[in-house]
C-alpha positions as CSV (number, residue, x, y, z in Angstrom):
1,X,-9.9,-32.0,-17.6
2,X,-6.5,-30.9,-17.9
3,X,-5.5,-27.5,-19.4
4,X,-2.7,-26.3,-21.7
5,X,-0.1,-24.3,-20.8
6,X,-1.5,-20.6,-19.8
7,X,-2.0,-17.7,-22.8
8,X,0.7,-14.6,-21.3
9,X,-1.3,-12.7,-19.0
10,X,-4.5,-15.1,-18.4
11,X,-5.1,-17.5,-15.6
12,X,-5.5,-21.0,-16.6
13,X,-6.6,-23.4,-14.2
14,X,-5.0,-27.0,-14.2
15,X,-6.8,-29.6,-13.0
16,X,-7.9,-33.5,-13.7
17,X,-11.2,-32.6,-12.2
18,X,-14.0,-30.9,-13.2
19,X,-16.8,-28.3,-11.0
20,X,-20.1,-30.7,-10.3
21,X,-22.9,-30.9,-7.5
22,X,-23.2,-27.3,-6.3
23,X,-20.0,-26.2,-7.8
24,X,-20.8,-24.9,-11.2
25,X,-24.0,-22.5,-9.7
26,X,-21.2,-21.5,-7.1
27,X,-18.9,-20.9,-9.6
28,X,-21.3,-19.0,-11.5
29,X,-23.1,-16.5,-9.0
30,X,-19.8,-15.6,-7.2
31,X,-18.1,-14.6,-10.9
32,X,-21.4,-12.6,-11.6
33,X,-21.3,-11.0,-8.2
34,X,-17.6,-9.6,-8.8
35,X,-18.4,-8.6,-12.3
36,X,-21.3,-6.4,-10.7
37,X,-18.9,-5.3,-8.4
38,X,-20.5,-6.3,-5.2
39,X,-18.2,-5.8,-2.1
40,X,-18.7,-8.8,-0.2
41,X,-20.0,-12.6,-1.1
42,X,-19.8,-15.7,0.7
43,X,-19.2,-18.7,-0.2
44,X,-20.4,-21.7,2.7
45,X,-19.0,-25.4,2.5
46,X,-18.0,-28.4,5.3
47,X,-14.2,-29.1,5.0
48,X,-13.2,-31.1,2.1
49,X,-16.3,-29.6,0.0
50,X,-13.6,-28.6,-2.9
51,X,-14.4,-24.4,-1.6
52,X,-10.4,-24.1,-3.2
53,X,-11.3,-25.9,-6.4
54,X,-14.1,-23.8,-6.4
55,X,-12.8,-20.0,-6.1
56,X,-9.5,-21.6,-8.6
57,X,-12.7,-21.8,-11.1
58,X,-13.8,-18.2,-9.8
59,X,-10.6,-17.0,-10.4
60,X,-10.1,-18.4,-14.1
61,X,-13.5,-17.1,-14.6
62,X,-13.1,-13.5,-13.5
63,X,-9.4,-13.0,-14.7
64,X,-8.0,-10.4,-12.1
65,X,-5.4,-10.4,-10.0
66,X,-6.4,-12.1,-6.0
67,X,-5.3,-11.3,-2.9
68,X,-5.9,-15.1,-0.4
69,X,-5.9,-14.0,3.0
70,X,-5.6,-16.8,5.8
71,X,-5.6,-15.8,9.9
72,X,-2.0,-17.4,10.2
73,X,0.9,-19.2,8.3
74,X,0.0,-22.6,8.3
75,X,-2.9,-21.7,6.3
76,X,-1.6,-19.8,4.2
77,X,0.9,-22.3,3.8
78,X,-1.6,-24.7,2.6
79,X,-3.7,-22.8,0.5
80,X,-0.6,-21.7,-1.1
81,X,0.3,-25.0,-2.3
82,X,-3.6,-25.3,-3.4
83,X,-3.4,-22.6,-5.9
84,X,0.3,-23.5,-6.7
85,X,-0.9,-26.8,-8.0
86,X,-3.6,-25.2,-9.7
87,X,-2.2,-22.5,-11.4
88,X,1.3,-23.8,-12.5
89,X,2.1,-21.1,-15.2
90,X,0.7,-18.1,-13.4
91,X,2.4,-16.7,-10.5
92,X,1.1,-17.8,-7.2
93,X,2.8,-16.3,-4.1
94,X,3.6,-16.4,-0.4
95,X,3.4,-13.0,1.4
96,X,3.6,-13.3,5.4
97,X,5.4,-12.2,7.9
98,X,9.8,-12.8,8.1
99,X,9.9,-12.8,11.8
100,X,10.7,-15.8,13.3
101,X,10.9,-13.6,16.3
102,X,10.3,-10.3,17.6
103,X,10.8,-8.1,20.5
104,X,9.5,-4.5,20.2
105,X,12.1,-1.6,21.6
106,X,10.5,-0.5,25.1
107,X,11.2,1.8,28.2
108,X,11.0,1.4,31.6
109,X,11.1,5.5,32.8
110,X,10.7,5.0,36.0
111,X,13.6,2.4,36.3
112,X,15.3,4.4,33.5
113,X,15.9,0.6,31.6
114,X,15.5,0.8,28.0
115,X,14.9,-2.7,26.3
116,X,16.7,-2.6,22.3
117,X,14.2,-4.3,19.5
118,X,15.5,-7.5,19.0
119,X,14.7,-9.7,16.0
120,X,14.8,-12.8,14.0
121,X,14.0,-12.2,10.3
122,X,13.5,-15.1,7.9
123,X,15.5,-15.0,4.8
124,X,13.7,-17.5,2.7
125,X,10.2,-15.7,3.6
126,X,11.7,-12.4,3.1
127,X,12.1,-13.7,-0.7
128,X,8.8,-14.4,-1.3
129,X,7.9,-11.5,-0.2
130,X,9.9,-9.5,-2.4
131,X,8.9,-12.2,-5.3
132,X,5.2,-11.5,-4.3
133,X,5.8,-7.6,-4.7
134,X,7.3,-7.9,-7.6
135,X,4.7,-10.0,-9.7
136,X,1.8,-7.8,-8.0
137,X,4.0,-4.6,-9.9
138,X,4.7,-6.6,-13.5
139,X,2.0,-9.1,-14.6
140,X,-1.9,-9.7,-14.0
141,X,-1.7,-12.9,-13.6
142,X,-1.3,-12.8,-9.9
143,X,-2.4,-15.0,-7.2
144,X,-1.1,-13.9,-3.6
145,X,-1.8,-16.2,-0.5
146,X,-0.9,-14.2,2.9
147,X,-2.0,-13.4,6.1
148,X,-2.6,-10.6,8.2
149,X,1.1,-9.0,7.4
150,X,-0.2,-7.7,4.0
151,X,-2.5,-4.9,5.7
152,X,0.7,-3.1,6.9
153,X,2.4,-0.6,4.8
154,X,5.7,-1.2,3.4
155,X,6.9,2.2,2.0
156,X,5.8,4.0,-1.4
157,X,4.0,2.2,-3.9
158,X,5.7,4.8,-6.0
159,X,9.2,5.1,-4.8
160,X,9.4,1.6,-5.2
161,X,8.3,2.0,-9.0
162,X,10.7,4.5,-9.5
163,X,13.6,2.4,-8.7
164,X,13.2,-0.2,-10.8
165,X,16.1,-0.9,-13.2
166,X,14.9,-1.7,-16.7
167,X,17.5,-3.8,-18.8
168,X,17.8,-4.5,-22.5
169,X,20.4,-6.2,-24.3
170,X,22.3,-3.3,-26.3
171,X,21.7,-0.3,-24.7
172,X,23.9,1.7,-23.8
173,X,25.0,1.8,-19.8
174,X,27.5,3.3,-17.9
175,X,28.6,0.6,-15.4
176,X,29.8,2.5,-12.7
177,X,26.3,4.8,-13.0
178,X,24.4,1.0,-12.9
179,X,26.8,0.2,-9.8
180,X,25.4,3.1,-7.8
181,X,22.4,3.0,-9.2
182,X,22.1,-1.1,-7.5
183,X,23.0,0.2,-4.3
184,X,20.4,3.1,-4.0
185,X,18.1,0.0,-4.9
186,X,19.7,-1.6,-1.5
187,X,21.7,-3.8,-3.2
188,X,25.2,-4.6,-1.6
189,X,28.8,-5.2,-3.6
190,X,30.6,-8.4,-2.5
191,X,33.3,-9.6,-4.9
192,X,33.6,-13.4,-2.2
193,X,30.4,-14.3,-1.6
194,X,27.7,-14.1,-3.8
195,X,24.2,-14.0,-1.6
196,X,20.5,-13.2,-1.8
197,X,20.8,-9.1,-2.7
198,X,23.8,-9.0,-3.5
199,X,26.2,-8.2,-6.7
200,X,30.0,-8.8,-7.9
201,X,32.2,-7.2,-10.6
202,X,34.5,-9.3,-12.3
203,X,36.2,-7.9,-15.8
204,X,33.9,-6.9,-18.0
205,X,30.5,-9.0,-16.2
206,X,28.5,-7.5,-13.5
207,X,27.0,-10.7,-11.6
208,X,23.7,-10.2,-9.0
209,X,21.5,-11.9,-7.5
210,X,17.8,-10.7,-7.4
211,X,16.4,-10.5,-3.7
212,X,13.4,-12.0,-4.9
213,X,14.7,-14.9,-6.8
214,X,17.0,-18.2,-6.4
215,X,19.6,-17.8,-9.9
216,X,21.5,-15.3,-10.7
217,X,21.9,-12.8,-13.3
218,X,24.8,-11.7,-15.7
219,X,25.3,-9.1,-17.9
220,X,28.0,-8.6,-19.6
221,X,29.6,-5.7,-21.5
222,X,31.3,-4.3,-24.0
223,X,33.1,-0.8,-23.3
224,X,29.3,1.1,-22.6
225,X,26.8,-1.4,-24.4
226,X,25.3,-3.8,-22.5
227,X,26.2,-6.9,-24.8
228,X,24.7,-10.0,-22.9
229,X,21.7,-10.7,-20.0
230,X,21.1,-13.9,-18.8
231,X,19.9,-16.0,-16.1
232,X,23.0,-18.3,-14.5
233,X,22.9,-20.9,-11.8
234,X,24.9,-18.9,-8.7
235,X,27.1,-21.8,-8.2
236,X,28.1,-23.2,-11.0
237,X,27.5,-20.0,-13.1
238,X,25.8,-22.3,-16.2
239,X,23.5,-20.2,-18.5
240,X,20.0,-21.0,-17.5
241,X,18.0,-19.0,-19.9
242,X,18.8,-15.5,-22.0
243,X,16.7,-12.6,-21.9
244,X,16.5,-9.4,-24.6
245,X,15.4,-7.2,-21.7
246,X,15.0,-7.4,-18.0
247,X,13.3,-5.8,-15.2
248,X,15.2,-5.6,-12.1
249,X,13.0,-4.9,-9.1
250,X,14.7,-2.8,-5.7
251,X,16.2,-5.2,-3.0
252,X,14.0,-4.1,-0.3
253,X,10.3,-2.9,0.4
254,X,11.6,0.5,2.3
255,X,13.4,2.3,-0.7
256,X,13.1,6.1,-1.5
257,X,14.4,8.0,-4.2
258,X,16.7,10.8,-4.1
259,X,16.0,13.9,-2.0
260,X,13.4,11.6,-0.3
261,X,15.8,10.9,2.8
262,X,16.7,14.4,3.3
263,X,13.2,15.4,3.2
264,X,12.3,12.9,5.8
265,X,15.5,13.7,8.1
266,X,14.8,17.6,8.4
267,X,11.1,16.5,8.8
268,X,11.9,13.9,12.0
269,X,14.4,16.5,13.3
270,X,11.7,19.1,13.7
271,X,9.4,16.8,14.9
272,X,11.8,15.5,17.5
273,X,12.4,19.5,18.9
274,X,8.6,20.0,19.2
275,X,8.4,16.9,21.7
276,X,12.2,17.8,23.2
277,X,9.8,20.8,24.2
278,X,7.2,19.2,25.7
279,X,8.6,16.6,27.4
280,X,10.6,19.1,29.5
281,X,8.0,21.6,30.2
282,X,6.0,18.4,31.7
283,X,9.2,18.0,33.8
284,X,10.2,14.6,32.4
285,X,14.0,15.7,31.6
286,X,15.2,11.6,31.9
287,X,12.5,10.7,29.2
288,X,13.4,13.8,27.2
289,X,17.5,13.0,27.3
290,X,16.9,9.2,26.2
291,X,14.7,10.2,23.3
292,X,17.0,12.8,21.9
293,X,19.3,10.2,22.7
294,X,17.6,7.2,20.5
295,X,16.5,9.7,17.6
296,X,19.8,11.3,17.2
297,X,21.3,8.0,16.9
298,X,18.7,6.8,14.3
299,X,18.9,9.6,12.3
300,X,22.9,9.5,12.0
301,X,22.3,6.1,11.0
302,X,20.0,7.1,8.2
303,X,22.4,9.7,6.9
304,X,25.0,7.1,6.7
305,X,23.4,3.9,5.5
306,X,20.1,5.2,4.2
């Protein structure tokens, strides 16, 4: 039985086939036993059994956002392109970890041999992770697939709120204020090239493009109004679809609002005086001088690039 396109808000699950055998009483007891609000159920089957036909129908049922966690990417990969295919007009993301590789900083006191982090991050992945973030914070309809990278934190839940730039077609915006107000989101200017995060001004048009999306967006003004939003192919610039208002979401996980950072500097400076102390009272000067060495460094960093 195939389903219509979705009602706004509301999974609707797209399929040729219909729950039979053990399905439908699976189906059935699992959808009670969230509705009752019990915190754990299980649901047993032998592989190809339909068990992702199965909670796609529990999902439908229930109607609340899912979190699909698998123990590593390929299958998450795969259950991804389950749901995909089963939920077509709902959003269905990818959330796992960017690395391709990874090297943690370490030191070697005794050899006095400090090893830098070193790292390989994964632009596509790094997209669907934003896109995942951003459907989680602006519809219900939200099915994320991911693996054990979801459990770590990335930042405030509420910082990240707070910096999201809400568009509409005729208001009235200062340019320069939206400018500054894009890179405090962690959005870079680049007037050549015109990548993933990044925005241009040309004229009258301020062109970006989202961090967690593939096209672009344009919006165009006149004097302070903002006269024009749309959604534009980044290469050959054609309209793609025109919106009456738009909700831009920051260009990074780690984002804070203002007065944040400072609080956060003075905090890790103190912090960094009280082990300074101790470290030298224990007699261990060299680990003490390549500490104050790494912190001062990150914390100039911060001050300049945030």
């Amino acid at each position: 039985m195939t389903t219509a396109v979705a009602a706004p808000g509301r999974f609707e699950l797209v399929s040729d086939f219909r729950p039979t055998g053990d399905q439908p009483q699976a189906i059935a007891r699992l959808a009670d036993g969230v509705s009752l609000g019990f915190k754990s159920q299980t649901l047993l089957g032998v592989t190809g059994s339909g068990k992702t036909f199965t909670m796609a129908n529990i999902i439908q049922s229930v109607q609340r956002p899912t979190l699909v966690l698998a123990p590593n990417r390929t299958l998450a990969a795969q259950l991804f392109t389950e749901f995909k295919e089963f939920f077509p007009h709902n959003a269905v993301e990818y959330f796992v970890s960017y690395y391709d590789y990874y090297q943690p900083e370490a030191y070697i006191p005794q050899r006095d041999i400090y090893i830098e982090k070193d790292a390989s991050i994964n632009d596509r992945l790094d997209r669907l992770r934003l896109s995942a973030t951003s459907s989680v914070m602006s519809r219900p309809d939200v099915v994320v697939v991911a693996s054990v990278s979801c459990l770590y934190g990335l930042g405030s839940p509420e910082d990240y709120r707070g910096l999201v730039i809400h568009l509409q077609r005729g208001q009235t915006l200062d340019r320069d204020a939206l400018v500054s107000l894009l890179i405090q989101t962690q959005y870079r200017r680049n007037d050549f090239a015109f990548e993933r995060g990044q925005f241009r001004v040309r004229g009258d048009v301020l062109e970006l493009r989202p961090a967690y999306g593939e096209n672009a967006l344009r919006l165009e003004f006149f004097g302070d109004e903002l006269e024009g939003l749309a959604e534009v192919d980044p290469v050959s610039g054609e309209v793609l679809a025109r919106f009456e208002r738009f909700a831009l979401y920051p260009a990074k996980h780690f984002v804070s609002r203002e007065g944040v950072l400072e609080r956060a500097l003075t905090t890790i400076a103190t912090e960094l005086e009280q082990r300074l102390n101790e470290l030298r009272r224990a007699g261990k000067e060299l680990e003490a001088q390549r500490l104050e060495s790494r912190t001062r460094y990150d914390l100039e960093m911060l001050e300049e690039v945030g």
